[in-house]
C-alpha positions in Angstrom: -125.9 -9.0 80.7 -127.0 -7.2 83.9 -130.7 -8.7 84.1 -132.0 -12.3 84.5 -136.1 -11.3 83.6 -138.0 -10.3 80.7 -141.4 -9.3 81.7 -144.1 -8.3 78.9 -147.3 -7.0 78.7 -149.8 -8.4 76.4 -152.8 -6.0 75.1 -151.1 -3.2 73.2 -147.5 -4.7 73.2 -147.7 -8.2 71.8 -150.6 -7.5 70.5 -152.3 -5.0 68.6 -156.0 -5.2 70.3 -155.4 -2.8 73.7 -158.6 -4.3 75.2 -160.1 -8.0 75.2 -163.2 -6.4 72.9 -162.5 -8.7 70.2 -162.4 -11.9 72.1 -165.4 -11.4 73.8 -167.7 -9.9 71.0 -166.3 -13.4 69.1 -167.9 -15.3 71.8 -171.1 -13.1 71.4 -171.4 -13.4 68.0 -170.8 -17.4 68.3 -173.9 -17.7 71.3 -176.1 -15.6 68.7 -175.6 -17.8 65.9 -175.8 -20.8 68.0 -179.4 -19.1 69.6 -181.3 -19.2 66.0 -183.4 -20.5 65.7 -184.5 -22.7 69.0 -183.7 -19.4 71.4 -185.0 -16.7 69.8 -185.6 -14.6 72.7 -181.9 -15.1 74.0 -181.1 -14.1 70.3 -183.0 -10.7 70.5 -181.2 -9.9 73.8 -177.9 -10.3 72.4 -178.9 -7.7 69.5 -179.4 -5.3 72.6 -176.6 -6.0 74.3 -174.7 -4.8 70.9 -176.5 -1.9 71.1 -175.5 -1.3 74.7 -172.2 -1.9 73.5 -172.1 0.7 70.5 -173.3 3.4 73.2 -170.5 2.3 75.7 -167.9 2.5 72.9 -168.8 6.2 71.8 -168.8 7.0 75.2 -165.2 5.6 76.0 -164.1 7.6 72.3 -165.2 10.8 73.9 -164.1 10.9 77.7 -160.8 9.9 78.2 -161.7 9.6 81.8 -164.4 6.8 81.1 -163.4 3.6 82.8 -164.2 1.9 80.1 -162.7 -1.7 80.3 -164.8 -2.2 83.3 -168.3 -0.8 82.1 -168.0 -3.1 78.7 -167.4 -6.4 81.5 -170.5 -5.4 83.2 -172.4 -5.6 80.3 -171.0 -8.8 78.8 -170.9 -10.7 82.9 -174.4 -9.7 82.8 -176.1 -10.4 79.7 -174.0 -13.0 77.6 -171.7 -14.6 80.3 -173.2 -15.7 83.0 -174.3 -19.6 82.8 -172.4 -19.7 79.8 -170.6 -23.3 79.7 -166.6 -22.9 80.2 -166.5 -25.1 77.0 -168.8 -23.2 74.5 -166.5 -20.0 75.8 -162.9 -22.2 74.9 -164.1 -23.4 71.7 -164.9 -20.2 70.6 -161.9 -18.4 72.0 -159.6 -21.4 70.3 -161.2 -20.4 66.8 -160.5 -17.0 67.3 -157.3 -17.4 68.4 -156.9 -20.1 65.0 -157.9 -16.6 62.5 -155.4 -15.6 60.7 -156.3 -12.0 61.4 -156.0 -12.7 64.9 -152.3 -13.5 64.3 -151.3 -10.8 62.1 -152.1 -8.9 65.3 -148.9 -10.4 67.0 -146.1 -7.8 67.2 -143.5 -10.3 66.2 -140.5 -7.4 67.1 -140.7 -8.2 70.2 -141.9 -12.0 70.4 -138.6 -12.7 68.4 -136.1 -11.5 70.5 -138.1 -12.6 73.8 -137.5 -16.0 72.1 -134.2 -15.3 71.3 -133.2 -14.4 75.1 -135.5 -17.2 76.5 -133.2 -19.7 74.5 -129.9 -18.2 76.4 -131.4 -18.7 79.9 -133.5 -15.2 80.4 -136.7 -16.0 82.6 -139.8 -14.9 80.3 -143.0 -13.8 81.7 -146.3 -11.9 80.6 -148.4 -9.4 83.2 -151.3 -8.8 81.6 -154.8 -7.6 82.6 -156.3 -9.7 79.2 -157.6 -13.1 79.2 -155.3 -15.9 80.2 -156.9 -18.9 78.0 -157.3 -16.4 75.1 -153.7 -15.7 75.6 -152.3 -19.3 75.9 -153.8 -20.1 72.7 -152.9 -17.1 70.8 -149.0 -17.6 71.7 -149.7 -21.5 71.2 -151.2 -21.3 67.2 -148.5 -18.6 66.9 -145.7 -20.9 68.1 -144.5 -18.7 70.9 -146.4 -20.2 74.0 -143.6 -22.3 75.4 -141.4 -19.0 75.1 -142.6 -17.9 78.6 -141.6 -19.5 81.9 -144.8 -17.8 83.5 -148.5 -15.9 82.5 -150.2 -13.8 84.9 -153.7 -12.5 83.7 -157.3 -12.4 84.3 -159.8 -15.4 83.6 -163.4 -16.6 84.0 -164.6 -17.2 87.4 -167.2 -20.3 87.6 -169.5 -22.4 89.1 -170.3 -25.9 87.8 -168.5 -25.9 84.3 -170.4 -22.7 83.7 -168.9 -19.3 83.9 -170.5 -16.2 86.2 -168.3 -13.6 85.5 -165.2 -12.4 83.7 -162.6 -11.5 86.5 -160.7 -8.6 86.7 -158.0 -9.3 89.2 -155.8 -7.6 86.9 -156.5 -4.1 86.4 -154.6 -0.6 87.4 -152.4 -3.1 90.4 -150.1 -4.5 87.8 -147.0 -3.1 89.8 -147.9 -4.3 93.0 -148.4 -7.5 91.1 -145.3 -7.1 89.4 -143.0 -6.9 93.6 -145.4 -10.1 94.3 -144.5 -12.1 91.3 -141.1 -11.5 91.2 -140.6 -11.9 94.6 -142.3 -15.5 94.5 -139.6 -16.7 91.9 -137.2 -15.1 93.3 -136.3 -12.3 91.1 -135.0 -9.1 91.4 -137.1 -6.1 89.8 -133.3 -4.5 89.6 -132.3 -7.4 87.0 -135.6 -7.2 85.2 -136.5 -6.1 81.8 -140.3 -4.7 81.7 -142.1 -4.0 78.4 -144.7 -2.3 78.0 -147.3 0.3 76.2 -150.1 1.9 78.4 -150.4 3.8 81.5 -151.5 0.7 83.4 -147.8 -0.2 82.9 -146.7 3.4 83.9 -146.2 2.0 87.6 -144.1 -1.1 86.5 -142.0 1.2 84.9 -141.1 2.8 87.7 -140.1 -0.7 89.8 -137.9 -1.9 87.1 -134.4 -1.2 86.5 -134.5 -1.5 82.5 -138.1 -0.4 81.2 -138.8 -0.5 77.5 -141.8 1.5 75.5 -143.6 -1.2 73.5 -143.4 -0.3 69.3 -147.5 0.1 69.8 -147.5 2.3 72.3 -148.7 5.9 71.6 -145.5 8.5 70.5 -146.6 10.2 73.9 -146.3 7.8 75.9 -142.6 7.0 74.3 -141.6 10.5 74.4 -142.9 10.6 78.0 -141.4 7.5 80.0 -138.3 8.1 77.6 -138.3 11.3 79.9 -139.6 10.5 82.7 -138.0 6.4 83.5 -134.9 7.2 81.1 -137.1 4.2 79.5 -136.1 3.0 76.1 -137.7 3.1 73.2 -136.7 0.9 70.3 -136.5 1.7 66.5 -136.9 -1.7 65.3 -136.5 -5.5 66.6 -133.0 -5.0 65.5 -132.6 -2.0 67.7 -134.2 -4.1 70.3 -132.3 -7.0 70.0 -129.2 -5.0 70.4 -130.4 -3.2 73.7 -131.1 -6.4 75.2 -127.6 -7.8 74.4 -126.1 -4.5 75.5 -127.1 -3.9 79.2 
């Protein structure tokens, strides 16, 4: 095989959710219950802040220009992370990643073979702009964690045990991230694999030497990077299995 590195997205590809929405309205959901009935007025906040959230979300439905992965952090740092404890935010992010609706999500097509190649001697990796605890724990209920040599993604930056604000390191720089961390491990992007389903991967696509169009991604997206980074798009985890043994 003419590549030593298979390096995956996570929102979108592996998973279904494109965005960390669900994680962090879990953890909103769990302070308002835990607010009731001795913080009443941090409980009646939190109903705006869902309101807030229902405007942001039309918004982002109707103007595909709308950033909006940053404006929904910006509400969330500001009204239901900051001060929160680093361990009311885990336990709650470990029983969401425990649901079993949360693991239907898992694209399992590509998980599989990833597994499969990790087992021959392929370094693994994920690149994702998503939440690396929330990520770890996912893969780790799932039974896939310890099929990845490496994880880069965003996380919780904090102050005393208690988190201020949900970092965003990761975000439309994935390719220059991409050089970096295969250039710390001493890999070559022209012997790497890159999956993935959005335009924030669009860049990696064009560093690798053997890009492939997640099963989620958009029938856009596939047609275009097909096109545009001879890219390839996959029929079925057969079909992808059989690509990765191929090249």
């Amino acid at each position: 095989m003419a590549y030593d590195t298979i390096v995956s997205d996570w929102n979108g590809t592996i998973t279904k959710d494109n965005d960390e929405k669900a994680i962090l309205e879990t953890i909103a959901k769990d302070l308002f219950k835990a607010s009731i009935p001795l913080h009443l007025g941090r409980a009646a906040r939190l109903l705006n802040v869902r309101e807030e959230l229902k405007t942001l979300y039309w918004q982002g439905s109707q103007d595909a220009e709308f950033d909006f992965a940053t404006e929904m952090f910006k509400i969330y740092n500001s009204h239901v992370i900051n001060g929160l404890p680093i361990s009311f935010i885990h336990r709650s992010v470990n029983r969401y990643a425990e649901r079993k609706e949360t693991q239907y999500k898992l694209d399992r097509r590509i998980l599989r073979p990833i597994r499969s190649f990790h087992q021959a001697g392929k370094a693994t990796g994920i690149l994702s702009s998503g939440y690396g605890y929330g990520i770890d724990r996912i893969l780790s209920v799932a039974g896939f964690r310890r099929c990845f040599d490496f994880r880069m993604a965003n996380s919780f930056k904090q102050e005393g045990g208690r988190a201020t604000e949900f970092l965003l390191k990761i975000y439309k720089n994935k390719h220059q991230l991409l050089l970096e961390t295969l250039r710390h491990r001493n890999l070559d992007e022209n012997r790497t694999v890159y999956i993935g389903n959005s335009e924030d991967d669009e860049g990696c696509f064009d560093i690798v030497r053997y890009p492939i169009v997640a099963f989620l991604a958009a029938d856009e997206l596939k047609e275009r990077w097909a096109s545009r980074y001879k890219a390839f798009v996959p029929e079925d985890e057969r079909d992808l299995a059989n690509y990765l043994n191929s090249v």
